[in-house]
C-alpha positions as CSV (number, residue, x, y, z in Angstrom):
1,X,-11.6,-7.0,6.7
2,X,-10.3,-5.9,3.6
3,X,-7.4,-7.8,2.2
4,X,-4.5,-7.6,-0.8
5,X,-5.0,-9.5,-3.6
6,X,-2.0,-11.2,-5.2
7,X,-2.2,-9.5,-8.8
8,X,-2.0,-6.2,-6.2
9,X,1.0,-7.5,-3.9
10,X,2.4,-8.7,-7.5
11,X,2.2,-5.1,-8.3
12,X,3.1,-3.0,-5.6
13,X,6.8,-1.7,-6.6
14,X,9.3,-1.9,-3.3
15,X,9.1,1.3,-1.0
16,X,11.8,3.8,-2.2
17,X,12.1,2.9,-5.9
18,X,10.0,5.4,-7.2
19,X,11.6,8.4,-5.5
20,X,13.0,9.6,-8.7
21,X,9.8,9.6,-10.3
22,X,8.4,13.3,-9.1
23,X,4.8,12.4,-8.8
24,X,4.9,10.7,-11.7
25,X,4.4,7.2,-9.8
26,X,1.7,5.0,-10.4
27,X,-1.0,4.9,-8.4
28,X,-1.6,0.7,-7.2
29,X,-3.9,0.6,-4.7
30,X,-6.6,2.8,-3.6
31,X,-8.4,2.5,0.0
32,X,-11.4,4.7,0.9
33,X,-13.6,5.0,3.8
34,X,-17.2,4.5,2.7
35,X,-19.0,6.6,4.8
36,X,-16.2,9.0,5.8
37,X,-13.4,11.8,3.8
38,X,-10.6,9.5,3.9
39,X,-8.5,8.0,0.8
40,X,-5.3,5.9,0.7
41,X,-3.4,5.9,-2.8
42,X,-0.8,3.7,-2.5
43,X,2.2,3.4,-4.8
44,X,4.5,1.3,-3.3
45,X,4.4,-1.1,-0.3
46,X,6.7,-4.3,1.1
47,X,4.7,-7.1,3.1
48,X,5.8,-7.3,6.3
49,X,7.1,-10.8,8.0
50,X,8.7,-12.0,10.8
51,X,12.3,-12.6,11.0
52,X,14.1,-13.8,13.9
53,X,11.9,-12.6,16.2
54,X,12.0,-9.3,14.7
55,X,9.5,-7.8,12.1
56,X,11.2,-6.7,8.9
57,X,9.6,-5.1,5.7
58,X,13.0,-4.9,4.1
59,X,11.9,-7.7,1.2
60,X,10.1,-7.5,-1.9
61,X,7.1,-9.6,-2.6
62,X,8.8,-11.4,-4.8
63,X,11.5,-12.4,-2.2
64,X,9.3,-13.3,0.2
65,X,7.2,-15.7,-1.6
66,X,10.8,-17.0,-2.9
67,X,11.6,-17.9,0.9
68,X,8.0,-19.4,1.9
69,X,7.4,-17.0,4.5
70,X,4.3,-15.9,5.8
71,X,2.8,-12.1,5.3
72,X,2.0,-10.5,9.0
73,X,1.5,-7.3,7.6
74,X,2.3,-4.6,5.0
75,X,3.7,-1.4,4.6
76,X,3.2,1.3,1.8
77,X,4.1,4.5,0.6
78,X,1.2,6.6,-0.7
79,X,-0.9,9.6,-0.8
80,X,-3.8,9.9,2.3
81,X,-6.3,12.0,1.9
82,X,-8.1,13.3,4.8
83,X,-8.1,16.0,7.7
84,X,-4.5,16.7,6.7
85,X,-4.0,15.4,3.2
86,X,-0.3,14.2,3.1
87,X,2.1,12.3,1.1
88,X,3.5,9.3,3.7
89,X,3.7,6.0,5.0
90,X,0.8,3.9,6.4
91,X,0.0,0.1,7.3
92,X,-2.4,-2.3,6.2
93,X,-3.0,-3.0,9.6
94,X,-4.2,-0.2,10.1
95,X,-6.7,0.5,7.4
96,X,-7.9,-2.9,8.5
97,X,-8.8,-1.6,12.0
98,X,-10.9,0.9,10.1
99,X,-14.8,-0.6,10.2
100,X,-15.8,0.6,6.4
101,X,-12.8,0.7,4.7
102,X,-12.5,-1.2,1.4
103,X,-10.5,-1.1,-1.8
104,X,-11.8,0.7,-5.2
105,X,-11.7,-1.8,-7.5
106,X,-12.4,-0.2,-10.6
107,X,-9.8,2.2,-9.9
108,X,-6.9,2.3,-12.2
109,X,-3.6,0.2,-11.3
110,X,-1.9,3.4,-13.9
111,X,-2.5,6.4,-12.5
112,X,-0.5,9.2,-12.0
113,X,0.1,10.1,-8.5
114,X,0.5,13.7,-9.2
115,X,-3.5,13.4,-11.0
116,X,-4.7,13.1,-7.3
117,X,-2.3,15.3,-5.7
């Protein structure tokens, strides 16, 4: 199962703060399928936890390790790469549900979005 590490959640700029930026956003996270087409650049995402009763991704890491609460989930903004490349939202969730999916290490936390575009 492939999982965030904290230098990435660290990282990972809130969703909408980089909508100024015009493809000029840096690149965070990168998943890919190892035996398949399919590539998630991620450059911005909010963890995901549960507040009464509801789930909310409407915190920053940051906040949410301020208020001790526990990480269900995450939710990014990125670039996916596949049958129908597209710029949009996906959940780590869902890569995880994926059987070979793992995170490029080596890949550059600096990237320019619009390189891969």
């Amino acid at each position: 199962m492939v999982t965030l590490t904290k230098e990435i959640m660290e990282a990972l700029p809130p969703r909408y703060s980089q909508e100024h930026m015009g493809g000029k956003e840096k690149i965070i996270v990168k998943f890919y399928t190892q035996h398949g087409h399919w590539t998630w650049f991620a450059t911005e995402g909010n963890p995901v936890i549960e507040e009464d009763g509801e789930h909310t991704s409407d915190y920053t890491y940051a906040q949410v390790v301020e208020m001790g609460a526990e990480i269900i989930d995450w939710h990014f903004f990125g670039y996916v790469d596949g049958d129908f490349p597209e710029l949009g939202y996906f959940a780590l969730s869902d890569l995880q549900s994926v059987d070979d999916i793992v995170i490029d290490e080596n890949y550059g936390m600096n990237t320019p979005l619009c390189d891969v575009l």
